[in-house]
N, C-alpha and C positions, 0 to 999 in steps of 0.2 A: 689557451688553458684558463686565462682569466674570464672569459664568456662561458668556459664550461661548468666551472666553479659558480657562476651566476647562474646557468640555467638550472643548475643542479641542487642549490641551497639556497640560491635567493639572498645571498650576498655579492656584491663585488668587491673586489681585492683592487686596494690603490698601492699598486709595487714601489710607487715613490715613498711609500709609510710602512712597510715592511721594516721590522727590525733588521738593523745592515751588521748583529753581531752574534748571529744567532751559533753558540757553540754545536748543537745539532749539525747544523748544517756544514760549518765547516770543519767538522768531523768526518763526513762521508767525502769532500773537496780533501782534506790531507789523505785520506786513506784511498784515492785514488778511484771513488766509489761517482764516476761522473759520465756514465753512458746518457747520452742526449742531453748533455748540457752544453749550452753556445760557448763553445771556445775551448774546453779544457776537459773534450771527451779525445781526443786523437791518440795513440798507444804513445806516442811522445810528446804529448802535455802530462797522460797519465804519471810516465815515468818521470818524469820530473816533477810531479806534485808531489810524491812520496818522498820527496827531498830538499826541497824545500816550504813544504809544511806553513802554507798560505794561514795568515790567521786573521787580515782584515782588509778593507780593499782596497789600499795602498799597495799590500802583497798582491793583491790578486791583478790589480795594474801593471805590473811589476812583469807576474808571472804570463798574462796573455799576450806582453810583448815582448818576453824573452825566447818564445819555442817560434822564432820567424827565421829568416834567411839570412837577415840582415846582421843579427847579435849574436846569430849558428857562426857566418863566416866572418865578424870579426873574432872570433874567439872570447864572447861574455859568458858562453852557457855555463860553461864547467868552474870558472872561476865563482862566477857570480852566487853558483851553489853548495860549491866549496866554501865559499867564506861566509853564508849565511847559516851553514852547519855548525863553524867554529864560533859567528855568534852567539848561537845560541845556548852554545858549552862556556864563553867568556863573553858576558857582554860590555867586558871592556876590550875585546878587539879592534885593532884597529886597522880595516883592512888595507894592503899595500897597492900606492899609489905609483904612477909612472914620473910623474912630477907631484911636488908638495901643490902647486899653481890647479890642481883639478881635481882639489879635494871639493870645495863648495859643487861646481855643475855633476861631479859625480858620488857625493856624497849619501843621496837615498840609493842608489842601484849598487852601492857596496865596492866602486871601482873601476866598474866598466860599463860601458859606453849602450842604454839598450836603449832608449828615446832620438827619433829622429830631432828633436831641438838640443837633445847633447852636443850633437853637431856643431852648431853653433855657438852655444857656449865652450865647447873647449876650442875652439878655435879662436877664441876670443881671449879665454883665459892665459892659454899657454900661448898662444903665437901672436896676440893684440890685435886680430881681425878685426875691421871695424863692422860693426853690425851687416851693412852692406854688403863687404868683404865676403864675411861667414853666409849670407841667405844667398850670393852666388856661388859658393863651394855646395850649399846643399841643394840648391837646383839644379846643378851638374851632375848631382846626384840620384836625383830625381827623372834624368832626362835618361830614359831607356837605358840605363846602368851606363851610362860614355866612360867608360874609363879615361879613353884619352882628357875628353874636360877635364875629368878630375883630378888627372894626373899635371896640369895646367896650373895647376895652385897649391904643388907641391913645396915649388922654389917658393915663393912666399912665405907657407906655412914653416919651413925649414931657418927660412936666414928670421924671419921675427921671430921664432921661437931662441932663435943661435944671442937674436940681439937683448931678448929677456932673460938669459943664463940659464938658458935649456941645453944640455948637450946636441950636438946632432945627432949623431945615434938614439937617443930618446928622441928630440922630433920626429925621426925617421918612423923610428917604430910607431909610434902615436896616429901618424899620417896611414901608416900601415892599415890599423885598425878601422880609422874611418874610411878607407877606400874597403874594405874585406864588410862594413857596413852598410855600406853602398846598395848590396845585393836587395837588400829589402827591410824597411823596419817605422813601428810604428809614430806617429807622433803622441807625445803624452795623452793630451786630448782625448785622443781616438779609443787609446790602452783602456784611459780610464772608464769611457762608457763601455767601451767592451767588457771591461771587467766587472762595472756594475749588470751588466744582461747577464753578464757570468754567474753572476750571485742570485737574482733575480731566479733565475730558469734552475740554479741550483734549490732553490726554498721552496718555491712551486713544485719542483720535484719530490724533495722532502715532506711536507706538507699536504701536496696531493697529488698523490702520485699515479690514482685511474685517470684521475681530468687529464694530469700532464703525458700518461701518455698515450687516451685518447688524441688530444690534441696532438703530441706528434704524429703518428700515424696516420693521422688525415689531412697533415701538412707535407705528405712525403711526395717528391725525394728530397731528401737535405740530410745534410752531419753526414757521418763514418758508418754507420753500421745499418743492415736490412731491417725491416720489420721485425722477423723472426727473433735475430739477434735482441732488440727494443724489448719485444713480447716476452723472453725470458729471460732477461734482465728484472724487469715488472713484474715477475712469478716469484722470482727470488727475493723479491722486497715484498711479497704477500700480497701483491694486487692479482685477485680472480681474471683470469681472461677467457672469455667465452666464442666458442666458435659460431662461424657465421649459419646463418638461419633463413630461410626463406618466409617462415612466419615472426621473425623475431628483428633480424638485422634492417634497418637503414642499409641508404646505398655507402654512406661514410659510416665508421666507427661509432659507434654511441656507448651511451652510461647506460647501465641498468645496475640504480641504486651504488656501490661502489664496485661494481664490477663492470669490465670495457666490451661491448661486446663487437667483433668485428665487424665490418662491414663490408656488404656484396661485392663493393669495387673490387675487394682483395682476393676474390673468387678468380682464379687465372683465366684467360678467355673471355672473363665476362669485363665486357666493356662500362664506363661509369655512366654512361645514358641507358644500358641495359640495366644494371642496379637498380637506377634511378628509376624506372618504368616498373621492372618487378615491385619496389616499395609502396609504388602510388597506386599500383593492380591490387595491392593486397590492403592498402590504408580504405581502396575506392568498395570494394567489394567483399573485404572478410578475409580469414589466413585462406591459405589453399588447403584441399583434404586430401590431395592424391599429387602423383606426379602425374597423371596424366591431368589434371584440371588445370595445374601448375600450367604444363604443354598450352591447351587449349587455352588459358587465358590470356596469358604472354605474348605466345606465337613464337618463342626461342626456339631458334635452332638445334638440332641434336646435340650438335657441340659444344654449344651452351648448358644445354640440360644434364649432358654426359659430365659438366666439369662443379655444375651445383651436384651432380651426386656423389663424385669422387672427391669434394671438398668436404660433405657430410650435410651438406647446406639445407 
């Protein structure tokens, strides 16, 4: 998208200098307005953004690693956005803890558990894991989901937790949580660039939104939804989209001016070294005047020709 914006205006865009607070943009991110954006277009990122109401990228850290497998099966989702609703109606809430000891390591995620290094610090905090201790509990965890491992450093985490005046029952449950975490979840680190791409490809979006989804489109396959779905998505936000052309299209998508025009690859049947030949037949020697010169310059197959005319091409 950034190359596109350069061939097209003769600027380049440094995403690392992009404003990171632009209320536009995360306007369309609460409102759940994120078809083709990295990480937070899926129907249950969507519905979760409309409720927890990301407002900078701390939030949006937050939010690309809480819709995973890992903070689904310990049970973070529903809490974690339950009490960031009551936040936001009292923001002296004070969300409730399993022990007082995991206020500090869970303190930004409002209580529950969605960073694979929580891991470690609550095993630290509540049960006195030694550093050691905790990064073999989480490579147990790490190792093809083992439960049995995991379940290996339950006695531990139980009798430290019993000897720092944790109930067992509260251990119990705590331990609960990290092994239901197990399944799969991010480390901060990771969340965090995810979330700035998050942001990034949401503004690009905002901002330019023929380049950006010229550029999707001829980065497909990738994300949740077809072309089609993308192309009226980009209608709906007022981007022109033009059908493909045999005097007009490239074999990839192209700009023409702010409007996207398709490109031949997307011609069903037509293969992209076929595109690519028609393009260079027509850059090398002039548009075509007929379908039959079309035929005769090419040398496509009927099949081919039959599907550039049924496309409108």
């Amino acid at each position: 998208c950034v190359e596109e914006v350069a061939r097209e205006h003769g600027k380049t865009i440094d995403l690392s200098r992009i404003p990171l607070d632009d209320q536009a943009v995360y306007g369309e991110i609460q409102a759940a307005d994120t078809v083709g954006v990295f990480q937070i277009e899926s129907r249950a990122q969507m519905q979760s953004l409309l409720r927890t109401l990301p407002e900078n990228l701390d939030d949006l850290t937050i939010q690309v690693a809480l819709v995973r497998p890992g903070p689904i099966q310990g049970g973070a989702v529903h809490p974690y956005i339950d009490r960031r609703a009551k936040l936001r109606l009292d923001p002296a809430f004070e969300p409730p803890l399993d022990h007082p000891s995991l206020r500090e390591p869970l303190q930004e995620t409002l209580g529950v558990i969605v960073f694979q290094d929580q891991v470690l610090e609550v095993a630290m905090a509540l049960s006195g894991f030694t550093i050691g201790e905790a990064e073999g509990l989480r490579r147990a965890m790490s190792r093809k989901r083992s439960l049995e491992a995991i379940e290996a450093f339950r006695g531990r985490f139980v009798e430290g937790a019993v000897e720092r005046g944790v109930g067992e029952d509260v251990a119990h449950e705590v331990f609960d949580k990290l092994v239901g975490f197990s399944g799969f979840g991010f480390p901060k680190s990771h969340a965090a660039a995810f979330g700035l791409l998050a942001y990034q490809s949401a503004w690009l979006r905002h901002h330019h939104p023929a380049e950006f989804l010229c550029a999707l489109l001829n980065a497909q396959p990738m994300g949740f939804y077809p072309p089609a779905s993308l192309v009226r998505d980009a209608q709906r936000r007022g981007v022109e989209v033009r059908s493909p052309d045999v005097n007009c299209s490239r074999a990839e998508c192209a700009l023409e001016g702010e409007a996207v025009r398709i490109g031949l690859e997307y011609v069903r049947s037509l293969g992209g070294e076929e595109a690519k030949e028609v393009a260079a037949e027509r850059e090398r020697a002039g548009p075509f005047t007929s379908l039959r010169e079309l035929a005769q310059r090419t040398g496509l197959e009927r099949a081919r020709l039959e599907a550039l005319v049924a496309s409108g091409a």
